[in-house]
C-alpha positions as CSV (number, residue, x, y, z in Angstrom):
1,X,55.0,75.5,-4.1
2,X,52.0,76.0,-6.8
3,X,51.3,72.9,-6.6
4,X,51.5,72.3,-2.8
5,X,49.1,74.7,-2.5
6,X,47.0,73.7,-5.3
7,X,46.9,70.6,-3.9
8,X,45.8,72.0,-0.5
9,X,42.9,73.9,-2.0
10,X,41.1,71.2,-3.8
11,X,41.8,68.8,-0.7
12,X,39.9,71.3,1.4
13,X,37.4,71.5,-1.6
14,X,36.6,67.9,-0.9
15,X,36.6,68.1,2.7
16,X,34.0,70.8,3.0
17,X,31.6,69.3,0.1
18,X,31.8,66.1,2.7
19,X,31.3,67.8,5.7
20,X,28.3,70.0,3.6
21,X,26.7,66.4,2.7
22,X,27.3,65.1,6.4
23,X,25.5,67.7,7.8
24,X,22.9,67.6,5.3
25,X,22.3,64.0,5.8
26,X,22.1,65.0,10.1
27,X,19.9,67.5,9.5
28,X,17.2,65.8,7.6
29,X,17.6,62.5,10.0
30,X,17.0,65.6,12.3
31,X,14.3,68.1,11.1
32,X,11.0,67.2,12.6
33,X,8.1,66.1,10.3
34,X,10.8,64.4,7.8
35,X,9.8,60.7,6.2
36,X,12.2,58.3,6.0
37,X,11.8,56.7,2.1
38,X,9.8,53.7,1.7
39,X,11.3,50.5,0.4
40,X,9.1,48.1,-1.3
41,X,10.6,44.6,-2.0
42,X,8.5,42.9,-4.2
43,X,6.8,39.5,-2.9
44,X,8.0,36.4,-1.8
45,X,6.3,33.0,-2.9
46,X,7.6,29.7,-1.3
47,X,8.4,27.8,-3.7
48,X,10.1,24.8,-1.9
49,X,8.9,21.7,-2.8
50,X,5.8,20.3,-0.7
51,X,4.3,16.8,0.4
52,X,0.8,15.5,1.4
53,X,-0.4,12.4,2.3
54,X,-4.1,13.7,0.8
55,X,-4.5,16.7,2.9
56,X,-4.6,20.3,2.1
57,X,-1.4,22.4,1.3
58,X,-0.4,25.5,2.0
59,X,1.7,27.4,0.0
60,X,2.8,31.1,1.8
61,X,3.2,34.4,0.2
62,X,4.5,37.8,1.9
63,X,4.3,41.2,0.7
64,X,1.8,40.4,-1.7
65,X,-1.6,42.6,-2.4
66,X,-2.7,40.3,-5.1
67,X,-2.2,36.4,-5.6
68,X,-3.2,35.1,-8.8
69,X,-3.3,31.2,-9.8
70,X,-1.2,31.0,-13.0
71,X,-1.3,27.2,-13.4
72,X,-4.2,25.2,-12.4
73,X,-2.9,21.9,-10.9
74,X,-3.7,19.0,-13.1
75,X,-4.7,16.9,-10.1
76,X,-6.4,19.1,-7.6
77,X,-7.9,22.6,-7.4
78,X,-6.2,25.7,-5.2
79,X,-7.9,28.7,-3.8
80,X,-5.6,32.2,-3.5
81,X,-5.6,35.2,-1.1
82,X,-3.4,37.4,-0.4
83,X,-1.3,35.5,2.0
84,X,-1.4,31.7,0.4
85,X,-2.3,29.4,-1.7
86,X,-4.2,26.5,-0.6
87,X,-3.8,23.5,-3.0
88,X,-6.5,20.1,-2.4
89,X,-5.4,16.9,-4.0
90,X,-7.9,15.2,-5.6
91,X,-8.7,11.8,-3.7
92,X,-7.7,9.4,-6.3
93,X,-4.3,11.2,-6.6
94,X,-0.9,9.9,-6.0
95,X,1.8,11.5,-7.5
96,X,3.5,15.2,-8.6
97,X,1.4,18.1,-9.3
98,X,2.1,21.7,-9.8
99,X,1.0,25.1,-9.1
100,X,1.6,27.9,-10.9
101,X,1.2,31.4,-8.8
102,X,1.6,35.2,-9.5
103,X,1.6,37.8,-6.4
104,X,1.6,41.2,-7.1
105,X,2.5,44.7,-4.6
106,X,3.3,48.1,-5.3
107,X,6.8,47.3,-6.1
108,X,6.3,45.4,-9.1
109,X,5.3,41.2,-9.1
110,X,7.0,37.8,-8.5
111,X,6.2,34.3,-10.1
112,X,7.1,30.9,-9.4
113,X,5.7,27.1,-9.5
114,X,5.2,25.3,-6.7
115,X,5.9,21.4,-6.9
116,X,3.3,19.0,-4.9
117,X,4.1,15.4,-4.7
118,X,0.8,13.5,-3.1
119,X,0.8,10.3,-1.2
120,X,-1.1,8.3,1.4
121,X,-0.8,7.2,4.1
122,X,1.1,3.9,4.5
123,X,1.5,4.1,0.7
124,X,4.3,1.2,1.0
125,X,6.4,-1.7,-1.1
126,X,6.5,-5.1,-0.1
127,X,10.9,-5.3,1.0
128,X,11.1,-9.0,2.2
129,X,9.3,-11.9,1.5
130,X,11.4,-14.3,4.2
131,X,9.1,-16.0,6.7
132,X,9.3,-14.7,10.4
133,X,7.5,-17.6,12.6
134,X,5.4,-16.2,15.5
135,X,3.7,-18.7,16.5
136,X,4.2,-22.3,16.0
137,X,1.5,-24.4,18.1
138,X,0.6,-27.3,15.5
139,X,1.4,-29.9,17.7
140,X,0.6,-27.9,21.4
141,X,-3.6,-26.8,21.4
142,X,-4.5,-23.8,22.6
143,X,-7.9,-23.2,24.3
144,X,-10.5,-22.0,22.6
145,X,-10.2,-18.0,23.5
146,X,-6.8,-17.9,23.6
147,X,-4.6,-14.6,23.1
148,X,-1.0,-14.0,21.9
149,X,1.1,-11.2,20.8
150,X,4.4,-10.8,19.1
151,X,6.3,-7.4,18.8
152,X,6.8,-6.3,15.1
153,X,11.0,-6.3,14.0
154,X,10.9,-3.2,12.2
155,X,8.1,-0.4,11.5
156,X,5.8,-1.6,8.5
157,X,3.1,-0.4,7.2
158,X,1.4,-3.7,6.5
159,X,2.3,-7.3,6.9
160,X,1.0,-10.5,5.2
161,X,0.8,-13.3,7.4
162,X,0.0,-17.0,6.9
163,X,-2.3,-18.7,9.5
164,X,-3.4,-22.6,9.3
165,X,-5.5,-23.6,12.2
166,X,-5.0,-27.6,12.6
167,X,-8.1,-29.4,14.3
168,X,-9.6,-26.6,15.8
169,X,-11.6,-27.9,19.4
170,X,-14.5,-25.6,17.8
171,X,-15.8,-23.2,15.2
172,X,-14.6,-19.6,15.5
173,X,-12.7,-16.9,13.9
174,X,-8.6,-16.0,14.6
175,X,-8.2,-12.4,14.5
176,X,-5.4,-10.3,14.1
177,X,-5.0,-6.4,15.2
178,X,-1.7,-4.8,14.7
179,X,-3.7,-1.2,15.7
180,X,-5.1,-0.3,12.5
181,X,-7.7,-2.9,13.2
182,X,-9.2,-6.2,13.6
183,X,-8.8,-8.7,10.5
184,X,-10.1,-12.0,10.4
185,X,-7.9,-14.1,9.4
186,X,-9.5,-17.5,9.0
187,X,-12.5,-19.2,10.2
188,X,-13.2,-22.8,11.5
189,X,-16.2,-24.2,10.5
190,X,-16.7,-27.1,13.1
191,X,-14.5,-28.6,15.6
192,X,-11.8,-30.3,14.1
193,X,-11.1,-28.4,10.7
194,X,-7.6,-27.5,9.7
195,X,-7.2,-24.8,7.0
196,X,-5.0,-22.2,5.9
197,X,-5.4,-18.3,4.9
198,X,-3.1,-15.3,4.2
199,X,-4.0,-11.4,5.3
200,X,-2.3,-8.4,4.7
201,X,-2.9,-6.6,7.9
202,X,-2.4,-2.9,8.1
203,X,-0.1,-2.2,10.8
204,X,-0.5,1.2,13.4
205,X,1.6,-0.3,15.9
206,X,4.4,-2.7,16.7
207,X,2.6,-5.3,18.6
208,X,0.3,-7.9,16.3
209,X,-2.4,-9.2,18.6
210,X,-3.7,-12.7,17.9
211,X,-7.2,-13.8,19.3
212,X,-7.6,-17.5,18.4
213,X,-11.6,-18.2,19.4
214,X,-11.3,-21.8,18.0
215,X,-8.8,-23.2,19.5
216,X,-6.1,-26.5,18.6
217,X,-3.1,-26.1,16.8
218,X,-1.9,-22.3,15.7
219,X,0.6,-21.1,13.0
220,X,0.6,-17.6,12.5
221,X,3.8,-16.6,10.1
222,X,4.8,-13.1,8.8
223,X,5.6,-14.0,4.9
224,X,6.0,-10.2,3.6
225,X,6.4,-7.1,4.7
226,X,5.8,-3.9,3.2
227,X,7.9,-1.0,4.2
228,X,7.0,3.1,3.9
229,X,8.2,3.8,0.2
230,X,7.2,7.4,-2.2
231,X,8.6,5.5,-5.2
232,X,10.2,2.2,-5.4
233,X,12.0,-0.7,-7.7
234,X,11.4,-3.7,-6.0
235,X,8.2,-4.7,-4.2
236,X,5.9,-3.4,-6.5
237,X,2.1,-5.4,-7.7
238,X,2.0,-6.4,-11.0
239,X,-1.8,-7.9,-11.5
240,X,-2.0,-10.2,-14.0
241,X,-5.2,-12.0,-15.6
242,X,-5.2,-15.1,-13.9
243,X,-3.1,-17.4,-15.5
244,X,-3.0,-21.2,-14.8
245,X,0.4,-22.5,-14.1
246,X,0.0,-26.1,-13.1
247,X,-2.3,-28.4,-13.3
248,X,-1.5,-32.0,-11.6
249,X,-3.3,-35.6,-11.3
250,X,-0.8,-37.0,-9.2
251,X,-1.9,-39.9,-10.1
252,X,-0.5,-39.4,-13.3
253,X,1.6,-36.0,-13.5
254,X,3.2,-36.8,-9.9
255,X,3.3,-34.4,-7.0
256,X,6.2,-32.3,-7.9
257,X,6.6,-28.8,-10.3
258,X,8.5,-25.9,-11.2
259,X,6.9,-22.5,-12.3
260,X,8.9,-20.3,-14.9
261,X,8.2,-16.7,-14.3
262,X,7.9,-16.2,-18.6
263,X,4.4,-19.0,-18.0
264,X,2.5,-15.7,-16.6
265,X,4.4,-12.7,-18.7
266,X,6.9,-12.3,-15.9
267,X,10.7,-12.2,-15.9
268,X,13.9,-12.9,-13.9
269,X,14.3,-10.8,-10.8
270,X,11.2,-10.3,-9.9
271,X,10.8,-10.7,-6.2
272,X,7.4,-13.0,-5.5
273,X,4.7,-14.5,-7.0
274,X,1.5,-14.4,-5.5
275,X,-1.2,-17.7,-6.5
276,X,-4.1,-19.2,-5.6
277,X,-4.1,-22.8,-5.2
278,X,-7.2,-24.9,-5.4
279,X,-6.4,-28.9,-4.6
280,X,-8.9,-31.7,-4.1
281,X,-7.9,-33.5,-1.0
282,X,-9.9,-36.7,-0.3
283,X,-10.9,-37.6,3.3
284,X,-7.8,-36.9,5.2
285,X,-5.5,-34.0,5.6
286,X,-3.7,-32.6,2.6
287,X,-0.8,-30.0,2.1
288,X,1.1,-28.1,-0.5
289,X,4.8,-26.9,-0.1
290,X,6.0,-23.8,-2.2
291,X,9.8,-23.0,-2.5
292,X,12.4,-21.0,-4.3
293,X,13.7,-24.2,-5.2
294,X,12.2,-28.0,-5.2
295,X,14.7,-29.3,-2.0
296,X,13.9,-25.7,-0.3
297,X,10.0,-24.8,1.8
298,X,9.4,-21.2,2.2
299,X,5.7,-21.6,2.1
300,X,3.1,-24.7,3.2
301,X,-0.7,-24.1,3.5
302,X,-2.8,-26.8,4.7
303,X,-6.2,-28.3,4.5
304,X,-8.3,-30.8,6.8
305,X,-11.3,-32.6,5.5
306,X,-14.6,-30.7,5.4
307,X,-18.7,-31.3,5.2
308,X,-18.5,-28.6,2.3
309,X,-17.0,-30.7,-0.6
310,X,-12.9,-31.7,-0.9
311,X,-12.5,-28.8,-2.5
312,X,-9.8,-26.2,-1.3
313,X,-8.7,-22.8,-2.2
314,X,-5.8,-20.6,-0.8
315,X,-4.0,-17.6,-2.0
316,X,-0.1,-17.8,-1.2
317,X,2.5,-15.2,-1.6
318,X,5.8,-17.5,-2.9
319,X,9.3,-16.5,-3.0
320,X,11.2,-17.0,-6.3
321,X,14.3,-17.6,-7.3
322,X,17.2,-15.9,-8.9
323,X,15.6,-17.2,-12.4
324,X,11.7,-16.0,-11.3
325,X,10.9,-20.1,-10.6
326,X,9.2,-21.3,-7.8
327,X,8.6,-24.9,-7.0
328,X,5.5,-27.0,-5.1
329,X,5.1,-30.5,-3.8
330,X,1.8,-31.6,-3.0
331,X,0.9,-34.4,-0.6
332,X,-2.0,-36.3,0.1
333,X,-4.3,-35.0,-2.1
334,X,-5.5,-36.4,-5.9
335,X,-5.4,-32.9,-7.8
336,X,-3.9,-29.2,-7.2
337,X,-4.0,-26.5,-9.6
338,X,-2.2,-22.8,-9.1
339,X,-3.0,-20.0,-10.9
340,X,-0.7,-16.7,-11.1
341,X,-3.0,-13.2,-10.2
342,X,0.3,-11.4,-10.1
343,X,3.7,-10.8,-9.3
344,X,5.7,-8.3,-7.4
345,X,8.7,-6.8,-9.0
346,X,12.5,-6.5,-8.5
347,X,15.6,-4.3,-8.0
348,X,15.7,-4.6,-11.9
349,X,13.3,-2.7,-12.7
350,X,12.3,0.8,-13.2
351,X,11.6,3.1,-10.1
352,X,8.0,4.1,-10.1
353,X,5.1,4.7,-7.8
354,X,2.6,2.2,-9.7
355,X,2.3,-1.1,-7.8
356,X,3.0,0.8,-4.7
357,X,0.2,-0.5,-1.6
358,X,-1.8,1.8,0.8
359,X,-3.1,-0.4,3.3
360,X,-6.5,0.7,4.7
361,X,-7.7,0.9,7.8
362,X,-10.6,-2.5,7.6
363,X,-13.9,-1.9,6.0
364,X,-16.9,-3.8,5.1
365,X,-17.3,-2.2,1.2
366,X,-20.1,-4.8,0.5
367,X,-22.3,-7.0,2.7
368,X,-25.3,-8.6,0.0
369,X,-26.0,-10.8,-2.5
370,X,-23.2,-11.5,-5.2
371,X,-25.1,-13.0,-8.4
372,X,-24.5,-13.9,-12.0
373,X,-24.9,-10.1,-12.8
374,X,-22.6,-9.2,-10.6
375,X,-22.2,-6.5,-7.9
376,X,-19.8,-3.8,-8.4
377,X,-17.7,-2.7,-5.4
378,X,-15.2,0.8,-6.2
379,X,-11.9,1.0,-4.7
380,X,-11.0,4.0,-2.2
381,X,-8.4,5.1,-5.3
382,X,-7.3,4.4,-8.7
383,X,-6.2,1.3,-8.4
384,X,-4.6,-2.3,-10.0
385,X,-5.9,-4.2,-7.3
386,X,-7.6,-4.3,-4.5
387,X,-6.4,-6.5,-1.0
388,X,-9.4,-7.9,0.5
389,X,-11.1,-11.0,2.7
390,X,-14.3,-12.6,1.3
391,X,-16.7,-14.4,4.2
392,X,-19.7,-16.5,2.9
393,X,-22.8,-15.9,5.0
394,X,-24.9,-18.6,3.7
395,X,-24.6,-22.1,4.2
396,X,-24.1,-23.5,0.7
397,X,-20.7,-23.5,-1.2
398,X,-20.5,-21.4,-4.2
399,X,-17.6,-19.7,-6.5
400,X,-17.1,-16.4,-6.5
401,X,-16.0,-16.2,-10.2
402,X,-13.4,-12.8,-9.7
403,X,-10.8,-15.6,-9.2
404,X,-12.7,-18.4,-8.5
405,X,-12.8,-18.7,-5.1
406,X,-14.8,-21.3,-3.4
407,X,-16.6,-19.8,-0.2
408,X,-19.0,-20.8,1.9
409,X,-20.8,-20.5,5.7
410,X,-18.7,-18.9,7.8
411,X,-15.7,-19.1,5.3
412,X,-12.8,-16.9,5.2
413,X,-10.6,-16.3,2.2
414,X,-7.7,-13.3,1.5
415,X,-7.7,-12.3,-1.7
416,X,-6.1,-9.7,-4.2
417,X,-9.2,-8.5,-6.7
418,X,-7.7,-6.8,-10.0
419,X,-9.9,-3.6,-10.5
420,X,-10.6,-1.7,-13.6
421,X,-11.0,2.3,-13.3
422,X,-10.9,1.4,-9.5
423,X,-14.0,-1.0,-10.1
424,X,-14.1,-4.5,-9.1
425,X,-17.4,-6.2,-10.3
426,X,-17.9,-9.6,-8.3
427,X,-20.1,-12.5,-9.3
428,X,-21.2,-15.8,-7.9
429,X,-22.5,-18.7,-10.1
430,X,-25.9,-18.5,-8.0
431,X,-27.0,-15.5,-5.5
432,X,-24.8,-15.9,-2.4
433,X,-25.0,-13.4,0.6
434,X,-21.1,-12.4,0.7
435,X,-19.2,-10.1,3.2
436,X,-15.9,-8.2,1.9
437,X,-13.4,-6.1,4.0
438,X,-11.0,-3.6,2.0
439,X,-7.5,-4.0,3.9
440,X,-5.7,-2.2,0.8
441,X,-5.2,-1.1,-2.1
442,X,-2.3,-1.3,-4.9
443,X,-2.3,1.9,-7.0
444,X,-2.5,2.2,-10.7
C-alpha cells in the first residue's frame, strides 16, 4: 500500500511539473510585448556545378552579410556582393575553372568552391565522315542564278561540303547559307571552268541553301559533320606541319597510291585525314579519286583547264581505313602531289576538349596585301588551327606560302591554317591583295 501510494505521489509530481511547463510555455506565447527567439542559419552558397558558353555566371548566396572571393578563378575574374558571385570567363577560355567563395552572417560563415566548365558556342567534333549527296547535276546544267536547298539529317553544328562546278555557262560564285551565314564556296573564273572546293559551313538551321550564280553542272556533297560535343574521343583536329605523302609522274610512278597514317606521325584508328592536293593537269579535264581503300571512292575533286597555269590545288577531307590508309587514283593529269596538314582522331584515343571545333559565324579577318613579310591574322581563341576561305583579288597567280596554296583573281580555296599562340602569319611569294573569311576555329 506504501508503495501504491508512493507511486501515486510522484506520478502527480510529474503531472503538475508538466502542466506548470504547459502553462508557462501558453503564457509567454501569450503575454503581450514577448519576442519569439531568433534563429540564424548560417548562409547558403550554390555550389552546383555551372556551364557557359562564354557568358557571365552567376553563382547565388542567401543569408549572407558578407561574400568574400577565397579562390580567384585561374581563367576569369568574379566580382562579390552580398547576394552572388558573378564569375567572367576569359575569351580565349575553354575548359573547367573554379571559384572559391566565403559568405559570412551573424550566425557564423559557410565555404564552398564552385566548379565552372566554359564552352562556345557550337564547340563541336567532327562524328561522320560518310558522304551525303545533295545535289548531283554534273551531267543536267543549271541556269546561271539558280537556287536549291536540302534539309539537314540531323542537328550539326557545322558541315564540310564538297562542291565541283563542271563547265560553268559563266563566272560567278556558289554560295552556301545553312543560317549562320553566307560562304562562298567556289568561284568560276570564266565560262566553262570546272573546279572543285571544300567549306566547313557553320550551321544555325536545318536547311543549307545553295545559290549557284555560274551556272552548268553542280555537286554539292556533305563529307563531314560535326556534332555538339564538351569533350570528345573521336573527331578531334590534330594539325600537323605539312607533310608530303605522295609525289607521282604518272608517267613514271603510275596513277595509283596508298597513304600509311605512320608517313605523317599518325596511327591506326584515327578517323580522317585531311590533304591538299596540288596536280598539274594539261589541257583537258583532270580528276583525283580518294578512298578508304584502292577499289572503294569516298572522295573525287575535279579540275577543268584554266588561262591561269595547269596548276591545281584542293583541300580534301579523306576517310581512312581500319589501318589509318587511304588510297588515290589520278586520271588525266601528268603530276599530283598530296600533302597531310592534319588528321582527326578516333574512338581510341583519350577524351579531351583539345581538337574540339567552334565554327564562327563568317568574317572577313583580313582583306590587303599578303607579302614576303607576311601579315599576321589572330584567331578569335587559342587555337591549333584556324578554318578559313582564301579569295585572290588580283589578277595574277601567286602562292600563298601558309600551305602553299595557289590563288588567283576571283579564286576561291577552303583551307585549315595551323596557328601558333592563336596567330597565323600569311605570306605570298610577291604582294597579292588577298581576302580571308574565319568559318572556325579548332581549339588548342
Amino acid at each position: 500500500m506504501r508503495t501504491l501510494r508512493h507511486g501515486v505521489l510522484v506520478l502527480g509530481g510529474l503531472l503538475l511539473a508538466l502542466a506548470g511547463a504547459a502553462a508557462a510555455t501558453w503564457w509567454w506565447l501569450a503575454a503581450p510585448g514577448a519576442e519569439a527567439p531568433r534563429v540564424i542559419q548560417v548562409p547558403i552558397i550554390d555550389a552546383t556545378p555551372k556551364e557557359s558558353n562564354g557568358e557571365p555566371v552567376s553563382i547565388p548566396v542567401r543569408n549572407a552579410f558578407s561574400v568574400q572571393v577565397t579562390r580567384r578563378p585561374e581563367h576569369g575574374r568574379t566580382a562579390a556582393d552580398g547576394s552572388r558571385v558573378v564569375y567572367v570567363p576569359a575569351p580565349s577560355h575553354i575548359g573547367a575553372d573554379a571559384v572559391g567563395i566565403r559568405a559570412c552572417n551573424d550566425g557564423g560563415c559557410s565555404e564552398a568552391t564552385a566548379m565552372i566548365r566554359t564552352g562556345r558556342p557550337g564547340l563541336s567534333a567532327l562524328t561522320s565522315v560518310e558522304t551525303l549527296g545533295l545535289v548531283r547535276r554534273a551531267d543536267q546544267p543549271l541556269r546561271p542564278g539558280t537556287k536549291l536547298s536540302a534539309t539537314l539529317a540531323a542537328d550539326p553544328a557545322a558541315v564540310a561540303v564538297s562542291v565541283t562546278v563542271v563547265d560553268a555557262l559563266r563566272p560567278g560564285a556558289v554560295v552556301l547559307d545553312a543560317g549562320a551565314g553566307p560562304v562562298v564556296a567556289v568561284r568560276a573564273r570564266l565560262a566553262g571552268a570546272t573546279t572543285s572546293n571544300l567549306v566547313i559551313v557553320p550551321v544555325a538551321r536545318r536547311e543549307l541553301l545553295i545559290h549557284d550564280a555560274a551556272g552548268g553542272g553542280l555537286t554539292a556533297d556533305i563529307v563531314g559533320t560535326f556534332t555538339k560535343a564538351r569533350v570528345a574521343r573521336g573527331g578531334r583536329f590534330v594539325a600537323v606541319r605539312k607533310t608530303r605523302v605522295v609525289e607521282l609522274d604518272t608517267a613514271r610512278d603510275g596513277r595509283d597510291a596508298t597513304v600509311s597514317p605512320h608517313s605523317y606521325g599518325a596511327h591506326p584508328g584515327i578517323r580522317a585525314a585531311l590533304v591538299l592536293v596540288t596536280a598539274q593537269i594539261g589541257s583537258g579535264t583532270a580528276w583525283v579519286d580518294f578512298g578508304r581503300d584502292p577499289s572503294r571512292v569516298d572522295r573525287t575533286t575535279t579540275w577543268g583547264p584554266s588561262k591561269s597555269g595547269p596548276q591545281r590545288r584542293s583541300t580534301m577531307l579523306v576517310p581512312v581505313n581500319s589501318r589509318g590508309q587511304f588510297s588515290l587514283n589520278y586520271q588525266h593529269g601528268s603530276r599530283i602531289g598530296v600533302d597531310v596538314l592534319g588528321y582527326f582522331t578516333g574512338s581510341r584515343d583519350a577524351s579531351a576538349i583539345a581538337g574540339l571545333y567552334v565554327p564562327h559565324k563568317p568574317a572577313t579577318i583580313f582583306h590587303g596585301v599578303a607579302d614576303p613579310h607576311g601579315r599576321a591574322i589572330t584567331a578569335p581563341a587559342p587555337a591549333s588551327a584556324i578554318v578559313v576561305t582564301l579569295t585572290g583579288d588580283d589578277g595574277v597567280e601567286r602562292d600563298l606560302d601558309a600551305h602553299d596554296v595557289g590563288i588567283s583573281s576571283n579564286r576561291t580555296i577552303g583551307t585549315i591554317l595551323p596557328a601558333t599562340k592563336a596567330r597565323v602569319t600569311v605570306k605570298a611569294v610577291q604582294p597579292l591583295h588577298v581576302r580571308v573569311e574565319l568559318l572556325g576555329y579548332f581549339v588548342t
